[in-house]
Structures are given as structure tokens and as C-alpha cells.
DRENBAVEX-644604 format. One record per residue: residue number from 0; residue in one letter; chain; x, y, z of N, C-alpha, C, O in turn. Coordinates in steps of 0.2 Angstrom, whole numbers, plus 5000, padded with zeros to 4 digits. Each point is the difference from the previous one (the first is absolute). Layout:
LUMTOR   nr  rest  kette  n_east  n_north  n_up  ca_east  ca_north  ca_up  c_east  c_north  c_up  o_east  o_north  o_up
LUMTOR  NUM     A      A       X        Y     Z        X         Y      Z       X        Y     Z       X        Y     Z
...
END
This chain:
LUMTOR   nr  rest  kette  n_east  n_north  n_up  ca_east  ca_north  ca_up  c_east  c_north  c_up  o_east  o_north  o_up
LUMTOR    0     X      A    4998     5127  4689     5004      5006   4997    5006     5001  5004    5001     4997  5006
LUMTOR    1     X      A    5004     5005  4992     5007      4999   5003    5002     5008  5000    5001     5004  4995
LUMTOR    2     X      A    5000     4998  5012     5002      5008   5002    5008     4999  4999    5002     4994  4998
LUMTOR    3     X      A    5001     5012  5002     5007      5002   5004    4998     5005  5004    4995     5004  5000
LUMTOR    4     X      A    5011     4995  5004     5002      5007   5004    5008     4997  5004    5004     4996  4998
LUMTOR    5     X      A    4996     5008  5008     5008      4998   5001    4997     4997  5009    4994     5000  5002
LUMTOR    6     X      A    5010     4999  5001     5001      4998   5009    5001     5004  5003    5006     5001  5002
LUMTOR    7     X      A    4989     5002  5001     5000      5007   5003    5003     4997  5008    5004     5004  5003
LUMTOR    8     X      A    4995     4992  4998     5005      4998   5009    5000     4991  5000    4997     4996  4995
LUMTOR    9     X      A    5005     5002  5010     5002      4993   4999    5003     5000  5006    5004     5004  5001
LUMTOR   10     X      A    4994     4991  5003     5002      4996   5007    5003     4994  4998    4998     4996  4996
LUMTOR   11     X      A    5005     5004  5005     5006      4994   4999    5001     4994  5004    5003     4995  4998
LUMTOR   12     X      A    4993     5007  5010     5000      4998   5005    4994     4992  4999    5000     4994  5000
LUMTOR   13     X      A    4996     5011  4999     4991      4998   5000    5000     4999  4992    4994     4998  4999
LUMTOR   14     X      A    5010     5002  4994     4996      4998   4995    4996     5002  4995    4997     4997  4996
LUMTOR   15     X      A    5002     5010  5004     4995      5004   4998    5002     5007  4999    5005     5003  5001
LUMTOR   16     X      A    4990     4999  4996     5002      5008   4997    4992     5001  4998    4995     4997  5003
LUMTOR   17     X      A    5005     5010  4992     4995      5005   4997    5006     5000  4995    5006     5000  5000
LUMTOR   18     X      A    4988     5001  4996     5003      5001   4991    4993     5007  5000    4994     5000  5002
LUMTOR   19     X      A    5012     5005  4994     4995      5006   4998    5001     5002  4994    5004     5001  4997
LUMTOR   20     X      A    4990     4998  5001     4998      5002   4990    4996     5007  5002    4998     5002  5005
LUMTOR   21     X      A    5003     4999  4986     4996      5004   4998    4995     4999  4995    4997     5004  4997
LUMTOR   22     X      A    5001     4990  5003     4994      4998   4998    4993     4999  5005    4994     5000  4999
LUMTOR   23     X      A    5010     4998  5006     4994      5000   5009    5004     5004  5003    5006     5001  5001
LUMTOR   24     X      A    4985     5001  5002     4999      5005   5005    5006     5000  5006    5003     5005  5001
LUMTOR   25     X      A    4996     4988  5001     5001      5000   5006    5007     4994  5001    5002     4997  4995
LUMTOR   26     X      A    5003     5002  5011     5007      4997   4998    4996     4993  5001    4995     4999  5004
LUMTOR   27     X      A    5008     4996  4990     4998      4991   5002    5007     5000  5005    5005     5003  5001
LUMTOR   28     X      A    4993     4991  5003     5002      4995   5004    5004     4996  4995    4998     5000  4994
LUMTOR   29     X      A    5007     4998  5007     5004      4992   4997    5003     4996  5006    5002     5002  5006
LUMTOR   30     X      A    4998     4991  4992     5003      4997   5005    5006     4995  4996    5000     4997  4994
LUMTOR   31     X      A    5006     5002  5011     5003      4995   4996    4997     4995  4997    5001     4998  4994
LUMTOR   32     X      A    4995     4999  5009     4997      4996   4996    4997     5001  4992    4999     4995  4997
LUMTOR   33     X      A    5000     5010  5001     4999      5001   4994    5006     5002  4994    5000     5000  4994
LUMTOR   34     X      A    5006     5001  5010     5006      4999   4998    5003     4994  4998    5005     5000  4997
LUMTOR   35     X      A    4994     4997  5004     5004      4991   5000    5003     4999  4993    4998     5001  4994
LUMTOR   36     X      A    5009     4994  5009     5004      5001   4991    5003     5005  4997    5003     5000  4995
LUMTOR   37     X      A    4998     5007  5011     5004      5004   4997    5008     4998  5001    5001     4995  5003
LUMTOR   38     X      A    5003     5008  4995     5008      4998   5002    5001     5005  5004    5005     4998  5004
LUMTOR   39     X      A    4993     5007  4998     5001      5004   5005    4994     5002  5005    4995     4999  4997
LUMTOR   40     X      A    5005     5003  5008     4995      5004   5005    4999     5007  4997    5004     5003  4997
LUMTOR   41     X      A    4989     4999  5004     4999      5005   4997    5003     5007  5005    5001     5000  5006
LUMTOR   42     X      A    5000     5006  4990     5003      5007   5004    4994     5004  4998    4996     4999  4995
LUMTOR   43     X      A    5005     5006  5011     4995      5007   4996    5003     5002  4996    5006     5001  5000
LUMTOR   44     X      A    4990     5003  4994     5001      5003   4995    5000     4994  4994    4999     5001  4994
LUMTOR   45     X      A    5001     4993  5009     4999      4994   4993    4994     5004  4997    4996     5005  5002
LUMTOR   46     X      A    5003     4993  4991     4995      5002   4995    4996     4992  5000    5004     4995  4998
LUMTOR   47     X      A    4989     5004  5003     4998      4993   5001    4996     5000  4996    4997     5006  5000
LUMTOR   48     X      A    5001     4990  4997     4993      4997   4996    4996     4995  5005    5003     4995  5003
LUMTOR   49     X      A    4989     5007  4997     4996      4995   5003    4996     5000  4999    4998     5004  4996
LUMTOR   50     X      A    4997     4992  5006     4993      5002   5000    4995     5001  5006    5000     4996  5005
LUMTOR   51     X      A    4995     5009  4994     4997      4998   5010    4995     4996  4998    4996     4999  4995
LUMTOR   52     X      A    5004     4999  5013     4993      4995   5002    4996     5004  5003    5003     5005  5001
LUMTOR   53     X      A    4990     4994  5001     4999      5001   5006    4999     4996  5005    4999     4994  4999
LUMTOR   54     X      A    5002     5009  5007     4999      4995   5007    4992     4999  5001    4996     5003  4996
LUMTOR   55     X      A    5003     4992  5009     4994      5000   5003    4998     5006  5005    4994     5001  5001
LUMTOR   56     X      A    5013     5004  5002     4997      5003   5003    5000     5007  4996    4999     5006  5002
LUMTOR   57     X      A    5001     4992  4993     5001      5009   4995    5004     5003  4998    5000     5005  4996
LUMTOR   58     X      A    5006     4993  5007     5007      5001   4996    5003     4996  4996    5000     4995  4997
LUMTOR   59     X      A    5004     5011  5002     5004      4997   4993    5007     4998  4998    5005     5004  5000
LUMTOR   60     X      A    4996     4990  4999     5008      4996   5001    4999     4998  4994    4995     4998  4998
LUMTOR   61     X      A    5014     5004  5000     5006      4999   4994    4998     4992  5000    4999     4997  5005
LUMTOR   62     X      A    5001     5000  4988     5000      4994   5000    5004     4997  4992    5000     5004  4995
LUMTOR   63     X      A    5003     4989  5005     5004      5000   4991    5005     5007  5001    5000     5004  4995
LUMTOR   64     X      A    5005     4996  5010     5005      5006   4998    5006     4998  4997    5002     4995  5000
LUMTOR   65     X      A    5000     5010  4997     5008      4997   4997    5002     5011  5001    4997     5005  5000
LUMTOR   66     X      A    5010     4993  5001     5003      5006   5000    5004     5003  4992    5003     4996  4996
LUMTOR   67     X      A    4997     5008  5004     5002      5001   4993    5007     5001  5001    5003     5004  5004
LUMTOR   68     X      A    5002     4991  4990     5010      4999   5002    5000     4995  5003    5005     4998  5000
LUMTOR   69     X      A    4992     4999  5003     5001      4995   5006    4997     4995  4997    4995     5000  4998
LUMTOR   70     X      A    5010     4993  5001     4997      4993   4995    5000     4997  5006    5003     5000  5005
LUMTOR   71     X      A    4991     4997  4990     4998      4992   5004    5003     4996  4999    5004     5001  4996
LUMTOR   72     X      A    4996     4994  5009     5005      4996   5004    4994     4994  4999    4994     5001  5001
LUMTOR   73     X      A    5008     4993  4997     4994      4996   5000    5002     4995  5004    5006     4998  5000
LUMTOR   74     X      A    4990     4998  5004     5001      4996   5008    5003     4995  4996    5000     4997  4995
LUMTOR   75     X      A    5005     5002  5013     5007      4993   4997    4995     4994  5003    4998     5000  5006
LUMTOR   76     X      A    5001     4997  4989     4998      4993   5002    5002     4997  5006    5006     5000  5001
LUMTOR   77     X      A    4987     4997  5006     5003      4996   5002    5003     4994  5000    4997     4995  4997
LUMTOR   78     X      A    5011     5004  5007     5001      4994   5002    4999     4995  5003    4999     4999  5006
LUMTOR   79     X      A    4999     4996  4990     4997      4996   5004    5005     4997  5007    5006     4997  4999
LUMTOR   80     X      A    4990     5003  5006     5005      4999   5005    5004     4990  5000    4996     4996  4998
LUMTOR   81     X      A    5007     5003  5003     5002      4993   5001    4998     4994  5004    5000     5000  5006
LUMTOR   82     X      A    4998     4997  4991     4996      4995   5006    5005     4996  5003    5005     4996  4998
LUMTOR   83     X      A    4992     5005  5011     5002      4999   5006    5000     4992  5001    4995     4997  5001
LUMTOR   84     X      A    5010     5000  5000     4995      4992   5001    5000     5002  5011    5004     5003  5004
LUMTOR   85     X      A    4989     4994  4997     5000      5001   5007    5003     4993  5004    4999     4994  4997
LUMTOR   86     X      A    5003     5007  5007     5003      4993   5003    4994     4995  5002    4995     5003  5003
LUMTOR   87     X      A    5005     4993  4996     4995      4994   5002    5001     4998  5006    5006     4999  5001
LUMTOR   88     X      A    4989     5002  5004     5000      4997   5006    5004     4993  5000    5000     4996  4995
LUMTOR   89     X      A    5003     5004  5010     5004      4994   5001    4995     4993  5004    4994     5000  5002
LUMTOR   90     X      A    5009     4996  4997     4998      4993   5003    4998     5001  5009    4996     4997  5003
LUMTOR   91     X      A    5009     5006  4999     4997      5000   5008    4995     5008  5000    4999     5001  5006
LUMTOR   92     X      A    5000     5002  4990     4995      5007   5003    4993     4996  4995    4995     5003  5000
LUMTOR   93     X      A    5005     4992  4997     4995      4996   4998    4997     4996  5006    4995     5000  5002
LUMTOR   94     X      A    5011     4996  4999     4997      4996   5007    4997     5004  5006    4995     4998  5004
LUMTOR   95     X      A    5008     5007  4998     5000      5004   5006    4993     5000  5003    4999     4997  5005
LUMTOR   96     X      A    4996     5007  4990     4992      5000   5005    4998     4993  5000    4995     4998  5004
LUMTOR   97     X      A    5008     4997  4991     4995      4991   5001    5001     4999  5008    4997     4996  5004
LUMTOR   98     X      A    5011     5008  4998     5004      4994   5005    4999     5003  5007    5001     4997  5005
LUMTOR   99     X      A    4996     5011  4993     4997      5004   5007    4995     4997  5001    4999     4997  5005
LUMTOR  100     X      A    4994     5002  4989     4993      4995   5002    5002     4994  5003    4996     4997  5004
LUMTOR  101     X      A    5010     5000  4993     5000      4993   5003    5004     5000  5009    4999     4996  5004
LUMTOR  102     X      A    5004     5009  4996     5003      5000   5009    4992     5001  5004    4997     4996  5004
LUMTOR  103     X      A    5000     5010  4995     4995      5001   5003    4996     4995  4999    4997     4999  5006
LUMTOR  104     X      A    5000     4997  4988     4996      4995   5001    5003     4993  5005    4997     4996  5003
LUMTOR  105     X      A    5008     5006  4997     5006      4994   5005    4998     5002  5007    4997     4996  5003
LUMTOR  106     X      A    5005     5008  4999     5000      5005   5007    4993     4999  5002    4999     4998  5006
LUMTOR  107     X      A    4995     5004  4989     4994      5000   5004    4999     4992  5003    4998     4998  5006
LUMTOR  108     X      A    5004     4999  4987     4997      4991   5003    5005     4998  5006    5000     4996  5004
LUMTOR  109     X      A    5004     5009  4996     5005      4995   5006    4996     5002  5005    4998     4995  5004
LUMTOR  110     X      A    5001     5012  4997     4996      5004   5007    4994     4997  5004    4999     4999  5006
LUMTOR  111     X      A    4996     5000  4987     4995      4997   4999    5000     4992  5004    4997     4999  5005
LUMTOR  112     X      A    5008     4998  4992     5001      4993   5003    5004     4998  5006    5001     4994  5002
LUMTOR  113     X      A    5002     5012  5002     5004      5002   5005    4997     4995  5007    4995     4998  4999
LUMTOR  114     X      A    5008     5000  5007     4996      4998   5004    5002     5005  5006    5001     4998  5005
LUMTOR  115     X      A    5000     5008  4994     5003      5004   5003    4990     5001  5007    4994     5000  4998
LUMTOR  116     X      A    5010     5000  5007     4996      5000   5007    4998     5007  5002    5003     5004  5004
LUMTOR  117     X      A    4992     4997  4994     4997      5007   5003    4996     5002  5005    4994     4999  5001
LUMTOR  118     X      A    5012     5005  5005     4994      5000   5006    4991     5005  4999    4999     5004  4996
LUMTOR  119     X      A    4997     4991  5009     4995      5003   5000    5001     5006  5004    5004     5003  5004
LUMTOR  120     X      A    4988     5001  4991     5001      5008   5003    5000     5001  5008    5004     5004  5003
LUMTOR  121     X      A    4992     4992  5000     4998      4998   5007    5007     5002  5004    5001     5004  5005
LUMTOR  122     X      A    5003     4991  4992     5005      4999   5004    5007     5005  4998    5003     5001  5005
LUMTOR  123     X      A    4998     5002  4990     5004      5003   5000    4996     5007  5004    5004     5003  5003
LUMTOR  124     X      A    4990     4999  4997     4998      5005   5004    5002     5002  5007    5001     5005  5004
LUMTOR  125     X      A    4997     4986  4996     5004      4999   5008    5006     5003  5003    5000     5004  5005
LUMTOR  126     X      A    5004     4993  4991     5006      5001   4999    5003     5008  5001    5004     5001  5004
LUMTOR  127     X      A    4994     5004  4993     4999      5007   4999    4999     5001  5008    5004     5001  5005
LUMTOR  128     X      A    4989     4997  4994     4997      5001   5009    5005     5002  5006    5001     5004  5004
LUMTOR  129     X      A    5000     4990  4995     5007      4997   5006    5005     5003  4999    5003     5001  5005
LUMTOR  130     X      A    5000     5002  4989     5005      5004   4999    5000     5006  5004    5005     5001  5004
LUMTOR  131     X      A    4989     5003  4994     4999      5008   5001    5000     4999  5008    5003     5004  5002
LUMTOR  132     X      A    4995     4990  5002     5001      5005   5006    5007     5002  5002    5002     5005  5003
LUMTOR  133     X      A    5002     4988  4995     5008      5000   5000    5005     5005  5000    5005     5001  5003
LUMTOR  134     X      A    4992     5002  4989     5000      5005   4996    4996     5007  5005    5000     5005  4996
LUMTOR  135     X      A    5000     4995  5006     4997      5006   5003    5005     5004  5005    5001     5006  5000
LUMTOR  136     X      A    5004     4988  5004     5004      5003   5003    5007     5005  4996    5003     5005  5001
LUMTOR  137     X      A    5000     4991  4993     5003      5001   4998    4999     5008  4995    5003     5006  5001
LUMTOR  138     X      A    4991     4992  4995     4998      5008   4994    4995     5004  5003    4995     4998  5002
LUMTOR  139     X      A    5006     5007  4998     4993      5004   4998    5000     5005  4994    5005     5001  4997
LUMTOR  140     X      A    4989     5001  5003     4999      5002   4996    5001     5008  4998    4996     5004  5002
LUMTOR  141     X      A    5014     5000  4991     5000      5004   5002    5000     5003  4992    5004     5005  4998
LUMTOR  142     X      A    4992     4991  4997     4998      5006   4992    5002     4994  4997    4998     5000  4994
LUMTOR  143     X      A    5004     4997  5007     5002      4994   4993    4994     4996  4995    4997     4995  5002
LUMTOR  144     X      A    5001     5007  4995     4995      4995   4996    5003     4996  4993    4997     4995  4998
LUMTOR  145     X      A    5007     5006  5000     5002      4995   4994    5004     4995  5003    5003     5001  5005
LUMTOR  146     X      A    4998     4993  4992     5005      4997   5001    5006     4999  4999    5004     4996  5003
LUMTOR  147     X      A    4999     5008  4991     5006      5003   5003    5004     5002  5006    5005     4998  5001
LUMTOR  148     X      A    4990     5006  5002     5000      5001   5007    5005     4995  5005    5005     5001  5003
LUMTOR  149     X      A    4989     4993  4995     5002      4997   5005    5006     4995  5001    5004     4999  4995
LUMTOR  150     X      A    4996     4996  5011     5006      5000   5000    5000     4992  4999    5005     4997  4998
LUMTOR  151     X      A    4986     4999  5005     5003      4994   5002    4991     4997  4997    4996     5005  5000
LUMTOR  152     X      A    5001     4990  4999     4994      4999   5000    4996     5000  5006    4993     5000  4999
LUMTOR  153     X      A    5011     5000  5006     4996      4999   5006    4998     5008  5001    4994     5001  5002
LUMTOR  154     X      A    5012     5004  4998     4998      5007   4999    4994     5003  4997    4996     5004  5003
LUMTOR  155     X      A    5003     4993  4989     4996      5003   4994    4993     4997  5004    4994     5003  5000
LUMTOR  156     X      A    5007     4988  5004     4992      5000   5001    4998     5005  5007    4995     5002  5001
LUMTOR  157     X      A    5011     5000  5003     4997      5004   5005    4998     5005  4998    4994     4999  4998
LUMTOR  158     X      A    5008     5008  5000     5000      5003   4995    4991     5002  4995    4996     5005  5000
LUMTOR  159     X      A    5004     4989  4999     4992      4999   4993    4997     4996  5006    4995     5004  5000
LUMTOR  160     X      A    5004     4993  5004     4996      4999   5007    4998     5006  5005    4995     5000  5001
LUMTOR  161     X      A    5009     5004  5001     5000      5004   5004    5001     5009  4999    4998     5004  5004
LUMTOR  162     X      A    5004     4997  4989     5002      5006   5000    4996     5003  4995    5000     4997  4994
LUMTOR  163     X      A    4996     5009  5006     4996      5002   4994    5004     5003  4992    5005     5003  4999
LUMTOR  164     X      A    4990     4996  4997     5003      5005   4993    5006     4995  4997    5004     5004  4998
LUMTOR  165     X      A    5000     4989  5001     5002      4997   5000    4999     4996  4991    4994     4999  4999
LUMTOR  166     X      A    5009     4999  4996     5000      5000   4995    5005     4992  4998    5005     5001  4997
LUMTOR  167     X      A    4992     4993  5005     5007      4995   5001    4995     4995  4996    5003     4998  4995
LUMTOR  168     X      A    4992     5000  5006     4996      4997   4998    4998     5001  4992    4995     5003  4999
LUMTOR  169     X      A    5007     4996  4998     5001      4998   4993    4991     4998  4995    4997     5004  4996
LUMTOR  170     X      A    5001     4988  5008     4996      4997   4996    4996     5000  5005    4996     4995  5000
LUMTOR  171     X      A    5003     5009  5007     4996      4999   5003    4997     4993  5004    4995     4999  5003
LUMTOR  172     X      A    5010     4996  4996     5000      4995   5006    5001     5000  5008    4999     4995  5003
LUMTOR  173     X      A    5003     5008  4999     5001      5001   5006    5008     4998  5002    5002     4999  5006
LUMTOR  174     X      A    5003     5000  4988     5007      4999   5001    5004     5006  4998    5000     5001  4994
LUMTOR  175     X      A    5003     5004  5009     5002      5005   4998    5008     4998  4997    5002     4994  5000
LUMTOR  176     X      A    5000     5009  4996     5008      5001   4995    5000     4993  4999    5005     4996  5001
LUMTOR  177     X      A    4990     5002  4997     5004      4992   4997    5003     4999  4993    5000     4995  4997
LUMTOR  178     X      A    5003     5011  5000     5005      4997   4996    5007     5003  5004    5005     4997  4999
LUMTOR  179     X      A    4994     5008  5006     5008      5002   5002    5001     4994  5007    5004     4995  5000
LUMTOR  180     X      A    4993     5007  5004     5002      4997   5008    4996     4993  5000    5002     4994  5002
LUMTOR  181     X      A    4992     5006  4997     4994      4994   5003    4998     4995  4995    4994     5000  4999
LUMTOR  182     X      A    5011     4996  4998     4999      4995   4993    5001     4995  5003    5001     4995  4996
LUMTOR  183     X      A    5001     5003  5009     5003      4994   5002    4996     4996  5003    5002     4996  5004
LUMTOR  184     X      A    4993     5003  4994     4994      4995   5004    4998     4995  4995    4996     4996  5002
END
């Protein structure tokens, strides 16, 4: 069944309004949404035809509106947009990951096959050993814990030997800063 009445208020912000008949009680709800296709925005005092629904929750919204004087506008056809060509990956960003797997598969077997001399733990301990008491006259111990800190490898083993709360040791070998100061062995 199809009411009139006219646009008793309209938010313009938000969308919506109340349409007030004298056919119902009570004002309907409208939302732009049940306008669509007008050529203009509706105003208060427009004169609208609609039909009400009800809601789930018991109320009642304007639905199927057209305002009276106000022609429809029928939707302009989508443009179809133009097709993009995307650029094709080039010849070296195709090689790139085969040539990162094959350095690293290179790098491991060299490592691997390396005849590089690694002292036993025994003896670099020693070493350490013999350092610290040397190292005793020289450092003590006044807050330094990272290697940053420090100045010299012989420092960092004093240091992680002698001084508490200290943070140099990495992997837990018993070689402190061996990537800043202590790699050389």
C-alpha cells in the first residue's frame, strides 16, 4: 500500500529524516537509502510517496520513496575501466632468488670444506686464564656489562671473568664479544 505525507525534518549530515502523514499514527523513519535515483536531495516540506515496512525491532521505515516533482535519474552506466598491462618481471628479478640459493649453497660447501684450525676449548681457556691475572692490574671492575663498553678483548675477558651482572657472552661459550673484539683466534 502506498502512503503520502510530506518530510517533517531531514538530517543531511547523517542521511535520514521522518516523514509525517495523516494516514499513520505515528512519524515513519526515511533513510537516503530508500531515495536513490532522485536528481535532487530531498528538503523538508517535500510531499513523498512510500510505503512502510516494519522493522525487526517494531518500528516503522519509509521504503520504495520517490518525492513528488522530483524525476528520476536512471544510473549512468559503468565504465568499464581500461586494461592495465602490468610489467613482466624482468630477466634478472627472475634469476635473483635461483642466484641468492646458489651463493648460499656455494658459501655453505666452501665453509663446510674449509681446512680452517680451530683451537681446542682446553686451550683457549687457558689462554683467558693467563690473561685475567695480567688483566687484573690493568681493569677493574666499574658498571660496564656490554661490549660496547668495551675497549679491547682482553678488557671484555676481564670484565665477564671477574666482574658481576655482565652480558658479553653471546652463545654461551665461554668467549666473550666475539663478533666485536674476540674473532681473531
Amino acid at each position: 500500500m502506498i502512503s503520502t505525507g510530506h518530510i517533517k525534518t531531514w538530517n543531511e549530515d547523517r542521511g535520514f529524516g521522518f516523514i509525517q502523514s495523516d494516514e499513520l499514527p505515528k512519524d515513519i523513519f526515511v533513510h537516503i537509502s530508500a531515495l536513490k535515483g532522485l536528481a535532487r536531495k530531498p528538503r523538508v516540506g517535500d510531499i513523498i510517496h512510500f510505503q512502510v515496512e516494519n522493522q525487526p525491532n517494531g518500528k516503522l521505515r519509509a521504503v520504495n520513496c520517490s518525492i513528488e516533482g522530483v524525476a528520476k535519474v536512471a544510473p549512468s552506466p559503468r565504465k568499464p575501466r581500461p586494461y592495465r598491462h602490468r610489467k613482466k618481471p624482468g630477466f634478472i628479478r627472475k634469476l635473483l632468488p635461483a642466484a641468492v640459493i646458489m651463493a648460499v649453497i656455494f658459501g655453505y660447501q666452501k665453509l663446510v670444506t674449509s681446512n680452517v684450525a680451530v683451537p681446542e676449548p682446553q686451550s683457549v681457556m687457558s689462554l683467558f686464564e693467563s690473561e685475567s691475572s695480567n688483566s687484573a692490574a690493568k681493569f677493574s671492575c666499574n658498571g660496564k656489562t656490554h661490549c660496547s663498553q668495551m675497549t679491547s678483548c682482553e678488557e671484555a675477558t676481564f670484565y665477564q671473568n671477574n666482574c658481576p651482572g655482565t652480558n658479553m657472552d653471546g652463545d654461551r661459550d665461554g668467549v666473550p664479544c666475539e663478533r666485536q673484539l674476540c674473532n681473531s683466534w
